[in-house]
C-alpha positions as CSV (number, residue, x, y, z in Angstrom):
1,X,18.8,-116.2,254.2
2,X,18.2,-113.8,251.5
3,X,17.1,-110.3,253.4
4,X,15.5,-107.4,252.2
5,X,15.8,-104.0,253.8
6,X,13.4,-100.6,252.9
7,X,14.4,-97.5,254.7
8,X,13.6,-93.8,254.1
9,X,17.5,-92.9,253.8
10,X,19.8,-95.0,254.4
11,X,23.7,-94.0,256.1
12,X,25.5,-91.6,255.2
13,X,22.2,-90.3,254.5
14,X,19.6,-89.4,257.3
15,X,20.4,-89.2,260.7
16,X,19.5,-91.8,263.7
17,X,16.9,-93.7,262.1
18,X,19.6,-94.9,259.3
19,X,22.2,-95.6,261.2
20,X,20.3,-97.6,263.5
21,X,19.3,-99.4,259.8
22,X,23.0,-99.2,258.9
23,X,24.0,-100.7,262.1
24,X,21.8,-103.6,261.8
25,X,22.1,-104.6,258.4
26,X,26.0,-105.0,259.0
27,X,25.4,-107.5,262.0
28,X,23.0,-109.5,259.6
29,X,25.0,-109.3,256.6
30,X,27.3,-111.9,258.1
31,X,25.4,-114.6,258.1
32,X,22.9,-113.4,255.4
33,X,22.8,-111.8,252.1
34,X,21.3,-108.6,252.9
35,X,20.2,-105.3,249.7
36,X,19.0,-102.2,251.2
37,X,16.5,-100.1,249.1
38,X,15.9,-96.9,250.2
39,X,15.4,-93.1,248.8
40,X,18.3,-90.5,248.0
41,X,18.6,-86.9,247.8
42,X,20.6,-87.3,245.0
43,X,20.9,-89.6,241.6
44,X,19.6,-92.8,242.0
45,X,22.6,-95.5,242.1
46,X,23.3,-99.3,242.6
47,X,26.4,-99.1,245.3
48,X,28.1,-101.4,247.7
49,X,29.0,-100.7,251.5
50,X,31.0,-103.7,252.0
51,X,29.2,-106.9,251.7
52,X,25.8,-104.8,251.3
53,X,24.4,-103.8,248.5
54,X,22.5,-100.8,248.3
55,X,20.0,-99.2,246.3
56,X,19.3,-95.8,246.4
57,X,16.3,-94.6,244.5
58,X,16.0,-90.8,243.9
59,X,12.0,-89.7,244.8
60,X,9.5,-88.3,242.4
61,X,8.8,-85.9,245.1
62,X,9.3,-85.1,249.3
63,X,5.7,-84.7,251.2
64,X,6.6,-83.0,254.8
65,X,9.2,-85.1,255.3
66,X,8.6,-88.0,253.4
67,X,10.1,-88.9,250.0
68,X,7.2,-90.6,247.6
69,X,8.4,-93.2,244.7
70,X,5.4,-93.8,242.5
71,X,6.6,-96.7,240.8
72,X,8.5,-98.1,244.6
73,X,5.4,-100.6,244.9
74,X,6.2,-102.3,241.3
75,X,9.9,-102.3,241.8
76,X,9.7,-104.2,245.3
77,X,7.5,-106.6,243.8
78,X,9.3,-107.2,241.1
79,X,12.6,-107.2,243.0
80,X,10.8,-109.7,245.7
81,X,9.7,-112.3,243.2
82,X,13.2,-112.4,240.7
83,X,15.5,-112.2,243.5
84,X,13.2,-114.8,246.2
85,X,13.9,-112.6,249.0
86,X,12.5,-114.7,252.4
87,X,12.4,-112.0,254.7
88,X,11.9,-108.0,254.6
89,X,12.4,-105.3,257.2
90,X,11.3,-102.1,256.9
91,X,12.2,-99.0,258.9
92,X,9.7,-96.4,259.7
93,X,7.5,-94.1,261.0
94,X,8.4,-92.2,257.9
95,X,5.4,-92.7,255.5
96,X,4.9,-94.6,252.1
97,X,8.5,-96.6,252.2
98,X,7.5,-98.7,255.2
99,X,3.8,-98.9,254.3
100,X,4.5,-100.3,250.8
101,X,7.4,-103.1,252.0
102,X,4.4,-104.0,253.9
103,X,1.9,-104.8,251.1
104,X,4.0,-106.1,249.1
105,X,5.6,-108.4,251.5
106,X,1.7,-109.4,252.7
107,X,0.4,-109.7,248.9
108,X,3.4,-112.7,248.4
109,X,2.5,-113.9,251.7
110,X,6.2,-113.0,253.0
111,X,7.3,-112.4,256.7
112,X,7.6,-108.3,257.4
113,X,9.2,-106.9,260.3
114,X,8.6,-103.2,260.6
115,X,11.3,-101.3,263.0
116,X,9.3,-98.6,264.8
117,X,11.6,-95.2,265.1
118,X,9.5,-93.0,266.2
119,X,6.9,-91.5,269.9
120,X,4.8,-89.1,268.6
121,X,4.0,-88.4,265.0
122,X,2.7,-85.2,265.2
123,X,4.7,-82.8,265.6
124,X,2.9,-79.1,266.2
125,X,3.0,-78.4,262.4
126,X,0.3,-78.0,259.9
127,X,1.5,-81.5,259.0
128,X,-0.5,-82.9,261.9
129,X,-3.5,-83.1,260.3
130,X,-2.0,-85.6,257.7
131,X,-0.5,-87.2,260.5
132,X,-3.8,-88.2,262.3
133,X,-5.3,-89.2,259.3
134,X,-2.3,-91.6,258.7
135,X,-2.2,-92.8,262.0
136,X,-5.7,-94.0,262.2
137,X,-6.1,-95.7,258.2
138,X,-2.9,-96.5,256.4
139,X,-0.8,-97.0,259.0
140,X,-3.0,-99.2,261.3
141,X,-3.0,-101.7,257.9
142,X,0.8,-101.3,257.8
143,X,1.3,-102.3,261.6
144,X,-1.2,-104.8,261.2
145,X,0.4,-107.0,258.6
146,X,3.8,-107.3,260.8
147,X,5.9,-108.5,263.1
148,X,6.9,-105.0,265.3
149,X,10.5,-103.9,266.8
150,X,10.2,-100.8,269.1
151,X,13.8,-99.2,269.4
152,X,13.4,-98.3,273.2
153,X,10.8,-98.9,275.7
154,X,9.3,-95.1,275.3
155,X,8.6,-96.4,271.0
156,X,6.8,-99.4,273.2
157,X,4.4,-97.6,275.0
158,X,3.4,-95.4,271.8
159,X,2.8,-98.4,269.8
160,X,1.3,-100.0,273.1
161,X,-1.1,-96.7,273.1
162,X,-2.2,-97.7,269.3
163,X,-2.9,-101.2,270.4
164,X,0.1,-102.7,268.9
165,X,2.5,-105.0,271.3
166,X,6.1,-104.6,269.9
167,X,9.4,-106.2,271.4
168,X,12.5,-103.8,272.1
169,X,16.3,-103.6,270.5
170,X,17.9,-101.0,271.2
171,X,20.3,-99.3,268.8
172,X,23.2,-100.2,268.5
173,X,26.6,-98.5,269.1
174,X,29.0,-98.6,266.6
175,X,32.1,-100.2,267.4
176,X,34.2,-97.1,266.6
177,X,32.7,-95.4,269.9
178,X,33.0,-98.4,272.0
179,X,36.5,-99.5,271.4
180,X,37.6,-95.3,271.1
181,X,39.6,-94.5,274.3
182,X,37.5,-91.8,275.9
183,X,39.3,-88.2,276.6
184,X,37.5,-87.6,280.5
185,X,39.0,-84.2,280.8
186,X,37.2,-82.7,277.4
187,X,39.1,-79.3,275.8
188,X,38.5,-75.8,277.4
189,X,35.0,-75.3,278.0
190,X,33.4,-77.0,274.8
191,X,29.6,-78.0,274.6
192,X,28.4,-80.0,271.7
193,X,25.4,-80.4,270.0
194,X,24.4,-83.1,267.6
195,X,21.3,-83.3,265.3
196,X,19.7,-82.2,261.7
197,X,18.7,-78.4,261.6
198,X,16.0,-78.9,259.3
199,X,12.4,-77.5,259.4
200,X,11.4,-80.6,260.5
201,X,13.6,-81.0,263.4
202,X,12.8,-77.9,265.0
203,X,11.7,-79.9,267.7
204,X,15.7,-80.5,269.5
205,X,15.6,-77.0,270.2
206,X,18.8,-75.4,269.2
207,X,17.0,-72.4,269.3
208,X,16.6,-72.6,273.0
209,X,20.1,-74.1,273.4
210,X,21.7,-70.5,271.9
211,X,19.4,-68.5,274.1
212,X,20.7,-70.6,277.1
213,X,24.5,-69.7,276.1
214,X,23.6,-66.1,276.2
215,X,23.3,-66.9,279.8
216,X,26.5,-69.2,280.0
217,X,28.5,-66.4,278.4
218,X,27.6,-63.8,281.0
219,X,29.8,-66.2,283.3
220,X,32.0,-68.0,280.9
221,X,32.6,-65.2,278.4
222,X,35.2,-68.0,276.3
223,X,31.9,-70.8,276.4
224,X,32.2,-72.5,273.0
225,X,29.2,-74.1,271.4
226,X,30.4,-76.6,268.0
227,X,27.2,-78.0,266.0
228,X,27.5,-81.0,264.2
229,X,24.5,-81.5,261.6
230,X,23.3,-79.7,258.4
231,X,19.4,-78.7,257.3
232,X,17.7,-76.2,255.4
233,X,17.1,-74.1,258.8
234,X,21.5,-73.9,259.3
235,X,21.3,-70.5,257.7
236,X,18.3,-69.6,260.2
237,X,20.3,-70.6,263.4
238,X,24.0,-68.8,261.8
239,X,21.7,-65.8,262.0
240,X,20.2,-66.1,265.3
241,X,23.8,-66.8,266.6
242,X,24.7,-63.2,265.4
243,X,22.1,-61.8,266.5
244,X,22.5,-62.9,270.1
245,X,25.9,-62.1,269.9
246,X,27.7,-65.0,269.6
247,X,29.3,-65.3,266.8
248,X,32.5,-66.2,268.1
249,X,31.1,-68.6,270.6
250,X,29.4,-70.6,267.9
251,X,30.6,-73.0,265.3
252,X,28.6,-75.1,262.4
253,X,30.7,-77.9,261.5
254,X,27.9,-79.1,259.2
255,X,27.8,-83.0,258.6
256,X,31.6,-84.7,259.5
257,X,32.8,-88.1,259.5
258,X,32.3,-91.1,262.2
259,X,36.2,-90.5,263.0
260,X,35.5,-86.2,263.3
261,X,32.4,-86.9,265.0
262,X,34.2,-89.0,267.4
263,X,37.3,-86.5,267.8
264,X,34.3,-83.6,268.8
265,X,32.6,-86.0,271.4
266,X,35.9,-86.6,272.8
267,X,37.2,-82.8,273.2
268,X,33.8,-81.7,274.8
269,X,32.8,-81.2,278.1
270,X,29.4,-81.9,277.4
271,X,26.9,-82.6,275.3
272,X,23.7,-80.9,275.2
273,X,20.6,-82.1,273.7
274,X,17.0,-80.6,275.3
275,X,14.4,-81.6,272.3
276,X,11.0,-81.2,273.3
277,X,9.2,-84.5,271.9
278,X,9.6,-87.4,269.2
279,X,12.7,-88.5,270.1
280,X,12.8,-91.9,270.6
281,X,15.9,-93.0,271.6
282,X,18.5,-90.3,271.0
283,X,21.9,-92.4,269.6
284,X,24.1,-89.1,269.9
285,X,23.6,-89.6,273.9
286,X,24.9,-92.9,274.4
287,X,27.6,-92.0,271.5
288,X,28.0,-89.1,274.0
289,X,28.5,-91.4,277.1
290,X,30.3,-94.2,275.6
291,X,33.3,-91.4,275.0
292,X,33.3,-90.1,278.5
293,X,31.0,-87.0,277.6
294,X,28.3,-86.2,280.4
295,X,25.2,-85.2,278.9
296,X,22.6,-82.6,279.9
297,X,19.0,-83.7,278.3
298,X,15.4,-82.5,278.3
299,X,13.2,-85.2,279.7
300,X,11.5,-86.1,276.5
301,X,11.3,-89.9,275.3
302,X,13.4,-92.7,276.3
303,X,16.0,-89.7,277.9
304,X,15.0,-90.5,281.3
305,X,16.0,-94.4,281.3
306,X,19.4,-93.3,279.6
307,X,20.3,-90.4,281.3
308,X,20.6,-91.4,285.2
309,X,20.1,-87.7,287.1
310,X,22.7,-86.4,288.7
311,X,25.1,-89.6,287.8
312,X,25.8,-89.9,284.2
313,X,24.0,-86.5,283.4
314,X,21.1,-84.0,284.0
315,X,17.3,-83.0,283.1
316,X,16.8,-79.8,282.1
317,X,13.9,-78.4,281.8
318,X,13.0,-76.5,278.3
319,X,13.4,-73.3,279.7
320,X,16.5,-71.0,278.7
321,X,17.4,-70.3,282.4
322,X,16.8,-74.1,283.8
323,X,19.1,-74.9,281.1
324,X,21.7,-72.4,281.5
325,X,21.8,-73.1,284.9
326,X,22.5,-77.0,284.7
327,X,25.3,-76.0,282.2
328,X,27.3,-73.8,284.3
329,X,26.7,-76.2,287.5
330,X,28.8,-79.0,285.2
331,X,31.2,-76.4,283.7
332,X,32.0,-74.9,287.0
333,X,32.2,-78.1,288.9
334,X,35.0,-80.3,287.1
335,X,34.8,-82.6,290.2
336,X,31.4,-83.6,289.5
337,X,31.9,-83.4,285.8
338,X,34.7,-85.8,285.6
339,X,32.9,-88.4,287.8
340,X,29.7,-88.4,285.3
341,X,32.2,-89.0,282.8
342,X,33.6,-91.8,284.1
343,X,30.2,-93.7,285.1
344,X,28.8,-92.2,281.8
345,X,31.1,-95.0,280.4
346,X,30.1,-97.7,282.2
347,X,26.2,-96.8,281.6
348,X,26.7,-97.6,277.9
349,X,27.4,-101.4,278.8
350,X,23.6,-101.6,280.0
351,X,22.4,-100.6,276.1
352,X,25.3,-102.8,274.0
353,X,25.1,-105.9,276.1
């Protein structure tokens, strides 16, 4: 079968959403013959990931979040009809990309699958407004027109909500973090955090997560906090780190590769991740557990089915203190610790199987 694939940004672009994309066009590209389109920050260009051919089409401008392509709904129909594609999947909620595969896919009477990404749209921005508009015209014609894939049962509900019924796959794990030997003992007292630090991400609270180290360091002076991700708000948090005085507690690491990101999973104690809404799944969690991290989460999305209190992790809640608190109970009891770790491990099994 000949298989299309539209995504916002597609790996090493993007974050979760593409390689949730990225992970699932490799499992149908052996048995299919699978071309990804999708947006770039940079030139466009025709490229290969292995047996996947991908092409990435630079914007004519970004709206919020979302890149627009004038001429995308004339270059999928024209790509659709030469090349007899018999099946595309789109990737959303990120706007336009998703909503044109649709049409196109409906106007030559072709089978769409959308993959839903995302709970809430809105996000507490001035972009909400544009949101609820979306929501209740364009996006209701998008949904419509499709067959729907929720990535966990928290994406379900949402979708349920909007009067949409949706089945569930979970992401995938990639093979490198399943088949890495996990490191149970983690390096010193390391915490790791994993996400994009753009405007538009504001919402994992890294803000909050330096605020609750101030309160770490007053009991574990050497506490060491590496960031993994990039964003136009990096310079933002560099400066709050300074500011709070903890410059040498801190480190930006920007984006790395799956084998560094691995290496950083495996040397920390724990992973810390307390966003407030929108997130849907959260891979870095199960990448997290899979390496014998223990996590502490906020309760937000599909973290409460994931994140099993008091075994394989903890709640916080999204308060500086709460949070603080629930980091020094893990780095102060290694007893405790190491036992999350190891059932953190098996937990995985439960989303890969």
């Amino acid at each position: 079968m000949r298989v299309l694939i539209v995504s916002p940004y597609f790996y090493p672009e993007g974050g979760g959403l593409e390689r949730y994309a990225y992970e699932m066009v490799k499992e149908l590209s052996k048995e299919n013959e699978v071309v990804v389109v999708c947006s770039t920050k940079e030139a466009d260009r025709h490229e290969k990931i292995g047996k996947i051919e991908v092409l990435r089409k630079k914007p004519d401008f970004i709206l919020s979040n979302t890149p627009i392509r004038l001429f995308l709904p004339f270059e999928l129909l024209k790509m659709m009809k030469r090349e007899n594609f018999e099946l595309l999947i789109a990737h959303t909620p990120v706007p336009f990309f998703a909503d044109v595969a649709s049409f196109v896919a409906t106007l030559l009477k072709k089978p769409v699958v959308i993959v839903y990404h995302s709970g809430e749209l809105k996000k507490g921005s001035w972009v909400d407004l544009l949101a609820g508009l979306y929501e209740r015209t364009v996006e209701k014609i998008t949904l419509k027109n499709a067959r729907l894939v929720s990535v966990s049962r928290y994406v379900q509900r949402v979708l349920w909500k909007k009067g949409f019924y949706s089945k569930v796959k979970y992401p995938k794990v990639s093979e490198e973090f399943l088949l890495a030997k996990p490191d149970f003992k983690g390096e010193g007292n390391v915490i790791l955090f994993v996400g994009q630090l753009g405007k538009f991400h504001r919402w994992k609270n890294l803000d909050l997560l330096l605020r609750a180290l101030v309160l770490v360091k007053r009991e574990i002076p050497n506490v060491r906090l590496i960031i993994i991700g990039d964003g136009d708000l990096r310079g933002y948090y560099e400066e709050l780190s300074r500011e709070l005085g903890l410059e040498s507690n801190v480190r930006f690491l920007g984006f790395v590769s799956k084998k560094e990101l691995i290496e950083n999973y495996k040397k920390a104690r724990l992973l810390v991740l307390p966003s407030s809404k929108s997130e849907a799944f959260g891979m870095v969690v199960l990448e997290a557990l899979a390496l014998g991290t223990p996590v502490i989460t906020s309760k937000a999305g599909e973290f409460p089915v994931i994140v099993e209190e008091k075994k394989n992790g903890l709640l916080a809640e999204l308060d500086e203190k709460d949070l603080a608190e629930n980091i020094l109970l893990l780095l102060n009891d290694e007893k405790t610790r190491r036992k999350m770790a190891i059932i953190g491990r098996k937990t995985v099994r439960r989303f890969t199987s």
